[in-house]
HTML snippet that shows the backbone in 3Dmol.js (N, CA, C, O; Angstrom):
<script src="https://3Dmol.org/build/3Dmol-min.js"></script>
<div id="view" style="width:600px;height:400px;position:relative"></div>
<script>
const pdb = `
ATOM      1  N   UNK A   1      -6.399   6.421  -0.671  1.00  0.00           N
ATOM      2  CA  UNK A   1      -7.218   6.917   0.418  1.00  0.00           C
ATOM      3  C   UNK A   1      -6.705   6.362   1.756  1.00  0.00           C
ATOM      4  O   UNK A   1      -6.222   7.051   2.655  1.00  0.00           O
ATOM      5  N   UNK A   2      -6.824   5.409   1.770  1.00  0.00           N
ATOM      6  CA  UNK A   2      -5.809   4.420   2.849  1.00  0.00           C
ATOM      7  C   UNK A   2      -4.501   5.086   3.134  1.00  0.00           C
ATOM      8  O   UNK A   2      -4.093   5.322   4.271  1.00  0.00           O
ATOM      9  N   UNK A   3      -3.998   5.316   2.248  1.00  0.00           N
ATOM     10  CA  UNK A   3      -2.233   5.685   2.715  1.00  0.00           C
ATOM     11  C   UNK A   3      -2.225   7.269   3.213  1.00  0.00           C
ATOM     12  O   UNK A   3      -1.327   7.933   3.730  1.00  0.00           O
ATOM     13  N   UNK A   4      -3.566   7.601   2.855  1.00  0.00           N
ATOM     14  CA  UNK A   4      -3.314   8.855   3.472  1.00  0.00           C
ATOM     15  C   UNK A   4      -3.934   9.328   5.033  1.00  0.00           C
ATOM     16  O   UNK A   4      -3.576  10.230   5.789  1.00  0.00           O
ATOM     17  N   UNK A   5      -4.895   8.418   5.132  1.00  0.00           N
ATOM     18  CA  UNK A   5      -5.097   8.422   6.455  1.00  0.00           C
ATOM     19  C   UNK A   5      -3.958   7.526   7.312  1.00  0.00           C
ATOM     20  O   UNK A   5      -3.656   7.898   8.446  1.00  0.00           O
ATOM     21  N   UNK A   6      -3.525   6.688   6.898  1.00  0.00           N
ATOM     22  CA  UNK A   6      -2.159   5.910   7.766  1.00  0.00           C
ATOM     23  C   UNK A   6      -0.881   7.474   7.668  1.00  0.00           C
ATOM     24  O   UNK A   6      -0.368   7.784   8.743  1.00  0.00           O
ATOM     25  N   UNK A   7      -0.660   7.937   6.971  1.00  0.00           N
ATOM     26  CA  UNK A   7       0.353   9.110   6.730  1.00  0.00           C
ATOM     27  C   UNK A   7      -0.106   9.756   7.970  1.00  0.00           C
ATOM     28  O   UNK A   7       0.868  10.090   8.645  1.00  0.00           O
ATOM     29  N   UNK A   8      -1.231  10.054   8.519  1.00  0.00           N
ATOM     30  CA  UNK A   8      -1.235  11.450   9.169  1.00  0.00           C
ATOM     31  C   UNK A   8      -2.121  10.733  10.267  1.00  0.00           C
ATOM     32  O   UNK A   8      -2.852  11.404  10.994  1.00  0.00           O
ATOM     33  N   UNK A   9      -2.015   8.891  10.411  1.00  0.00           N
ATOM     34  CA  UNK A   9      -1.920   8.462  11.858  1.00  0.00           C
ATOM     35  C   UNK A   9      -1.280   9.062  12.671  1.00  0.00           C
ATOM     36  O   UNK A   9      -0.814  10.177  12.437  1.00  0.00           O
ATOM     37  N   UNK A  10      -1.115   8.368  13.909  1.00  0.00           N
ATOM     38  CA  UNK A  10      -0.224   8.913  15.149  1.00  0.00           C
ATOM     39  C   UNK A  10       0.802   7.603  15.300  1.00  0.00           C
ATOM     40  O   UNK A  10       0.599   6.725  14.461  1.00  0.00           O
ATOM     41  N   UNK A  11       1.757   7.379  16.150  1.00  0.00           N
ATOM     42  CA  UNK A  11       2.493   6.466  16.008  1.00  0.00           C
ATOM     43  C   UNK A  11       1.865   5.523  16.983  1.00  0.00           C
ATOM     44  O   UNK A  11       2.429   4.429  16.977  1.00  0.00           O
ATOM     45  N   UNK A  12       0.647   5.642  18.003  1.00  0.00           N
ATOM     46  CA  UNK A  12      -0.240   5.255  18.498  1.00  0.00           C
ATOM     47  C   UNK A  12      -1.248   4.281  17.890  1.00  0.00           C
ATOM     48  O   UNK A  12      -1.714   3.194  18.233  1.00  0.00           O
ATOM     49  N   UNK A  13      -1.454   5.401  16.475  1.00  0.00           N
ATOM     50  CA  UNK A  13      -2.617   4.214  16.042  1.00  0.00           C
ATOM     51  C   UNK A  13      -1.791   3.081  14.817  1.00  0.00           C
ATOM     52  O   UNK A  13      -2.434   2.200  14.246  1.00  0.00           O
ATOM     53  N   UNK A  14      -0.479   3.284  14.603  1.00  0.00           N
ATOM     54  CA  UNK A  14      -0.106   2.610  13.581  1.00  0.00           C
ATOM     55  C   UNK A  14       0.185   1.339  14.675  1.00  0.00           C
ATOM     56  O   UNK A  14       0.085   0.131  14.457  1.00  0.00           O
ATOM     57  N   UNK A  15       0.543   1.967  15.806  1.00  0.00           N
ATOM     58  CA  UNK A  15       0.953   0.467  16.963  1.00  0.00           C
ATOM     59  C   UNK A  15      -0.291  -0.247  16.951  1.00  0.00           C
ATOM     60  O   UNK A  15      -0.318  -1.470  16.810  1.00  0.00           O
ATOM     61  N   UNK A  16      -1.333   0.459  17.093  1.00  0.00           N
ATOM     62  CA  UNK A  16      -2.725  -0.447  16.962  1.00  0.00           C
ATOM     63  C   UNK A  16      -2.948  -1.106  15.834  1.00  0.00           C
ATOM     64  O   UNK A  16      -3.310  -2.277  15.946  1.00  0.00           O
ATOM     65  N   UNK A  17      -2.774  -0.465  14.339  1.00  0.00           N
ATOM     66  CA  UNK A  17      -3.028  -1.220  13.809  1.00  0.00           C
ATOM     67  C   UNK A  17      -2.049  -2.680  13.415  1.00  0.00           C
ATOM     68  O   UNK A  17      -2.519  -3.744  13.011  1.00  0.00           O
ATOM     69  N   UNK A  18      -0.807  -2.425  13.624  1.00  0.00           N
ATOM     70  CA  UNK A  18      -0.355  -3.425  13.603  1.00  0.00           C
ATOM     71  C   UNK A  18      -0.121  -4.656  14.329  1.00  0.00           C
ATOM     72  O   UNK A  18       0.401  -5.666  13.855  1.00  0.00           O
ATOM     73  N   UNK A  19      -0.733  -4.434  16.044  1.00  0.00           N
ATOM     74  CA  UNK A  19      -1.063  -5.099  16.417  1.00  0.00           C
ATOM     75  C   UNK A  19      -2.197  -6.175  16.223  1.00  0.00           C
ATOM     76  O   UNK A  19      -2.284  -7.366  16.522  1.00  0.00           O
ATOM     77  N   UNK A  20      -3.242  -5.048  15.445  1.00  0.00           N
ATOM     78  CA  UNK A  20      -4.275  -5.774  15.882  1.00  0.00           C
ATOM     79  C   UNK A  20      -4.246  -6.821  14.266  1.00  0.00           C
ATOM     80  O   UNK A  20      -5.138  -7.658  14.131  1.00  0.00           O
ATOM     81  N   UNK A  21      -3.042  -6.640  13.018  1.00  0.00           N
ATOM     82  CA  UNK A  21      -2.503  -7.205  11.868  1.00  0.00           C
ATOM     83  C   UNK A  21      -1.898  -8.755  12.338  1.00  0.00           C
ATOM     84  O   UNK A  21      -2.231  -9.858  11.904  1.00  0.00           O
ATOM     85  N   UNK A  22      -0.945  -8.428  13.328  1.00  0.00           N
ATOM     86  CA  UNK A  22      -0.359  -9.615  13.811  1.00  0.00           C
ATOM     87  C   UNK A  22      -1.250 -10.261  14.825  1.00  0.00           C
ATOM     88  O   UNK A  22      -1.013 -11.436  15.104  1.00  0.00           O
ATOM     89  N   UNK A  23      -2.209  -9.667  15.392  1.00  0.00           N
ATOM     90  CA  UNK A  23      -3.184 -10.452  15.966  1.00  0.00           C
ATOM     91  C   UNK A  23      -3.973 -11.350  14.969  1.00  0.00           C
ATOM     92  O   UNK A  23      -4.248 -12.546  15.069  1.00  0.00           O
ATOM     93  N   UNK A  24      -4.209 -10.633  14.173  1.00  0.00           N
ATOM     94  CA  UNK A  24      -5.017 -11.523  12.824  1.00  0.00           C
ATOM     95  C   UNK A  24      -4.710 -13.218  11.730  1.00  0.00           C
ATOM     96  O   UNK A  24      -5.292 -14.153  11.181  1.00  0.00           O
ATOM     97  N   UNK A  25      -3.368 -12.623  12.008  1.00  0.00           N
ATOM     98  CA  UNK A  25      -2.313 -12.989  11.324  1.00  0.00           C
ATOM     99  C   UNK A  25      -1.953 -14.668  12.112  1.00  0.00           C
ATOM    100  O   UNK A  25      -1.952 -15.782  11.588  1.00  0.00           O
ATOM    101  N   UNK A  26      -1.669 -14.245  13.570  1.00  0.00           N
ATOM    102  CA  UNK A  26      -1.316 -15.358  14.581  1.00  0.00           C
ATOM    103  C   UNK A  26      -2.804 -16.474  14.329  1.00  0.00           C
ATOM    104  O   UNK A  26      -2.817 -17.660  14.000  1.00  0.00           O
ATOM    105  N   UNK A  27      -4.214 -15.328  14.704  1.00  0.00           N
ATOM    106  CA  UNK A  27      -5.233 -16.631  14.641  1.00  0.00           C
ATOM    107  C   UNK A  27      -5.530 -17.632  13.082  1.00  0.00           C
ATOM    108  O   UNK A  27      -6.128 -18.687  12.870  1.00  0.00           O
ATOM    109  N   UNK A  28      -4.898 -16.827  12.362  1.00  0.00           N
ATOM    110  CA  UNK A  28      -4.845 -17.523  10.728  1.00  0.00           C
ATOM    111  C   UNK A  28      -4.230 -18.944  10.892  1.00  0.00           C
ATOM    112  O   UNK A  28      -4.700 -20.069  10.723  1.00  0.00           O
ATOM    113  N   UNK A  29      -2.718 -18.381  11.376  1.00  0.00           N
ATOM    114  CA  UNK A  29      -2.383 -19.779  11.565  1.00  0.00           C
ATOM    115  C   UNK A  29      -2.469 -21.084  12.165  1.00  0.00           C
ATOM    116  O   UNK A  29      -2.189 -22.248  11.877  1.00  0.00           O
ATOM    117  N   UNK A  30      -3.144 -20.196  13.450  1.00  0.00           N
ATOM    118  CA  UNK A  30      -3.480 -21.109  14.734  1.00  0.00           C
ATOM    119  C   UNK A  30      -4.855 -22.131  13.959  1.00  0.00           C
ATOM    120  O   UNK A  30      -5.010 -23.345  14.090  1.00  0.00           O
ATOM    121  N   UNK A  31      -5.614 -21.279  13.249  1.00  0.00           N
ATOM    122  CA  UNK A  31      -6.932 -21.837  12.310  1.00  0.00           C
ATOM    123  C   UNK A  31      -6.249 -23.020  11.739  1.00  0.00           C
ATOM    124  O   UNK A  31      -6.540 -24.193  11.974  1.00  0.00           O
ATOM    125  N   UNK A  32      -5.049 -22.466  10.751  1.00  0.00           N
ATOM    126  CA  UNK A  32      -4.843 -23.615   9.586  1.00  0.00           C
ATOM    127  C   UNK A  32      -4.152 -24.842  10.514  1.00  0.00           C
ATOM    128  O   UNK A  32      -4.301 -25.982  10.076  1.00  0.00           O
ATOM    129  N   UNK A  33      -3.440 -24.679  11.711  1.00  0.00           N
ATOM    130  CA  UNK A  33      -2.979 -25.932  12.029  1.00  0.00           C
ATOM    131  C   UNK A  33      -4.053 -26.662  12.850  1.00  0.00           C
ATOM    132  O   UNK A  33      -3.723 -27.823  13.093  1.00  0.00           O
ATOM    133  N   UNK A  34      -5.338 -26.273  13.383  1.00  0.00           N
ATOM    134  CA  UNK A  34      -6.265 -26.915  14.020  1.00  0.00           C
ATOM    135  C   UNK A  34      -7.106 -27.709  12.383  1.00  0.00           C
ATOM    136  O   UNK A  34      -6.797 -28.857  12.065  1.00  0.00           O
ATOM    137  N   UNK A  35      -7.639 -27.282  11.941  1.00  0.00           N
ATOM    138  CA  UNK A  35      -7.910 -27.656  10.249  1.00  0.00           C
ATOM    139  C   UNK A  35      -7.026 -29.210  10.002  1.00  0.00           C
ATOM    140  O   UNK A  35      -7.719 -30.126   9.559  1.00  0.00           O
ATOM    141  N   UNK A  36      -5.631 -29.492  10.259  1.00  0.00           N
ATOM    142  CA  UNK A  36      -5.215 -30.454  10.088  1.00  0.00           C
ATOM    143  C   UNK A  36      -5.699 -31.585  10.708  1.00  0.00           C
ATOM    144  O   UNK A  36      -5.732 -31.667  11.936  1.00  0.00           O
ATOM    145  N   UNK A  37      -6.153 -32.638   9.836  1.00  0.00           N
ATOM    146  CA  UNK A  37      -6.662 -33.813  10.765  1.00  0.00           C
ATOM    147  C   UNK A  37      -5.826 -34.698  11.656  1.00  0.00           C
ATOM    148  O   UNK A  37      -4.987 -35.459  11.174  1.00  0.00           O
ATOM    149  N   UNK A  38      -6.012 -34.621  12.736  1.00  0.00           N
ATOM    150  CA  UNK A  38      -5.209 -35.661  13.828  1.00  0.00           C
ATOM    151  C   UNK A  38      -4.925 -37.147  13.618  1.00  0.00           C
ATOM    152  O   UNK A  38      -5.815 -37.974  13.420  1.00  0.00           O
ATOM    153  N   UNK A  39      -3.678 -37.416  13.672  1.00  0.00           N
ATOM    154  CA  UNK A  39      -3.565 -39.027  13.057  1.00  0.00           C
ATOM    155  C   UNK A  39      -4.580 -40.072  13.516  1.00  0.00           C
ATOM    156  O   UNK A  39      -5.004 -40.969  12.788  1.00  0.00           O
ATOM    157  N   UNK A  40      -4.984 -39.847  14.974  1.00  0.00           N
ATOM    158  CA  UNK A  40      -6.032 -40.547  15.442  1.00  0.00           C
ATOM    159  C   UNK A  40      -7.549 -40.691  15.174  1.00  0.00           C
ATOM    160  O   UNK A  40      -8.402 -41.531  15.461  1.00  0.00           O
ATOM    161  N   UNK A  41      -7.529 -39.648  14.577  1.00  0.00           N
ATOM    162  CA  UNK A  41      -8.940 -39.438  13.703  1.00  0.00           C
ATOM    163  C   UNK A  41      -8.619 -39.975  12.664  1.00  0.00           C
ATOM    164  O   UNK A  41      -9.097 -41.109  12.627  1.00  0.00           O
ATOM    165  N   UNK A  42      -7.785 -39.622  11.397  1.00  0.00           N
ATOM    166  CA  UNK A  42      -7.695 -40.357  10.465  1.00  0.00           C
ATOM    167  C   UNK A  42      -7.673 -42.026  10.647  1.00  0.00           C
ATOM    168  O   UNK A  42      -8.328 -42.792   9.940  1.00  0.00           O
ATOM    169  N   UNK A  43      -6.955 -42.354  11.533  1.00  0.00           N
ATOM    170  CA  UNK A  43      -7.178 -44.026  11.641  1.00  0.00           C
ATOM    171  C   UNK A  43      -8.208 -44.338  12.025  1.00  0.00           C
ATOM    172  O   UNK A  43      -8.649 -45.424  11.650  1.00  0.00           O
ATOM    173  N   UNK A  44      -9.043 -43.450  12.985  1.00  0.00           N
ATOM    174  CA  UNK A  44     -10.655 -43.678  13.008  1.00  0.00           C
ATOM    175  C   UNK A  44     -11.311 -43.855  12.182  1.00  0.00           C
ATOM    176  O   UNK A  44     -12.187 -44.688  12.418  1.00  0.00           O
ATOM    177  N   UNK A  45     -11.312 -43.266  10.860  1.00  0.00           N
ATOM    178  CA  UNK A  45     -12.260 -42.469   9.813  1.00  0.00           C
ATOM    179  C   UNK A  45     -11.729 -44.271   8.628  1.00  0.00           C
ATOM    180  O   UNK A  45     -12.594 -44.796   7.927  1.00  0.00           O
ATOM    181  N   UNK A  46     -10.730 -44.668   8.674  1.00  0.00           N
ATOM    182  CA  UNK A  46     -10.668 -46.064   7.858  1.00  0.00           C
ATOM    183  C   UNK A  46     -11.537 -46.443   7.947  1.00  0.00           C
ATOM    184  O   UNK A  46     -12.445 -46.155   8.727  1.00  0.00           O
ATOM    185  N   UNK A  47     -11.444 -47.572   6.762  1.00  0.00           N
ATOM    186  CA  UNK A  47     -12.612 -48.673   7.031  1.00  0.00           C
ATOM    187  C   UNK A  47     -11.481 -49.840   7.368  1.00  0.00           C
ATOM    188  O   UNK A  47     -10.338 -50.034   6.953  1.00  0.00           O
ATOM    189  N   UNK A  48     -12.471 -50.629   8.461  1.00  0.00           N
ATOM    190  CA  UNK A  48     -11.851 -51.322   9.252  1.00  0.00           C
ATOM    191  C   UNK A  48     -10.996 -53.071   8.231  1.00  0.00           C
ATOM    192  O   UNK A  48     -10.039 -53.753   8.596  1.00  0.00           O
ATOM    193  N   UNK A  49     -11.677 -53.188   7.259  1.00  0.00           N
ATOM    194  CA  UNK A  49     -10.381 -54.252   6.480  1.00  0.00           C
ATOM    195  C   UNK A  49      -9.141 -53.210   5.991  1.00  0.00           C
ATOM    196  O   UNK A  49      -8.024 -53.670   5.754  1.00  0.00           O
ATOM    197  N   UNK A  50      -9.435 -51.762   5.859  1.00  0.00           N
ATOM    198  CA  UNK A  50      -7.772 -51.387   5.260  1.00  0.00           C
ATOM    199  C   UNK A  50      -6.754 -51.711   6.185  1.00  0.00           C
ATOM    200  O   UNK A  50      -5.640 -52.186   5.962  1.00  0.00           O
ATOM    201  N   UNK A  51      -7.517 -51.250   7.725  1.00  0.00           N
ATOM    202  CA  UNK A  51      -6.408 -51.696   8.773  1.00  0.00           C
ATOM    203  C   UNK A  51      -5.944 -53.003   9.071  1.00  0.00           C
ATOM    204  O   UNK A  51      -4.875 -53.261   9.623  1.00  0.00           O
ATOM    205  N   UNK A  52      -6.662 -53.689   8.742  1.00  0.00           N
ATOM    206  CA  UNK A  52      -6.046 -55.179   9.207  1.00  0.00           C
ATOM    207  C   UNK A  52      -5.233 -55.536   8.129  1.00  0.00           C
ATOM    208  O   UNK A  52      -4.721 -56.655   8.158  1.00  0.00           O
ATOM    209  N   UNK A  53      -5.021 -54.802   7.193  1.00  0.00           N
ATOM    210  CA  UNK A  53      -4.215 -55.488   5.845  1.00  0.00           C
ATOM    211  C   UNK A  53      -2.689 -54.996   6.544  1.00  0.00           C
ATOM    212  O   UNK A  53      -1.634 -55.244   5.959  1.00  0.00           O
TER     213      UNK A  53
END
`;
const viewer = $3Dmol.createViewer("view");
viewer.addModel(pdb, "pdb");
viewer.setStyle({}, {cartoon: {color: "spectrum"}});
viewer.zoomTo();
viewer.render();
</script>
């Protein structure tokens, strides 16, 4: 059903949709590298004898 409405898109809306794919796509990643915890937080988040060892 899908492939047939993309078939008899315009080359207009396939630019849209693939924009708006790699738009999706970019905030995914931008998500997963904010998700990573910052070294400075992690040394926050210790308990304070691991650090002094």
């Amino acid at each position: 059903m899908f492939t047939k409405s993309l078939k008899s898109a315009s080359k207009l809306d396939k630019a849209i949709t693939l924009s708006i794919a790699a738009m999706l796509g970019m905030n995914l990643f931008v998500l997963a590298q904010q998700m990573q915890a910052d070294p400075l937080v992690q040394i926050a988040q210790q308990a304070p004898a691991a650090r002094q060892a």
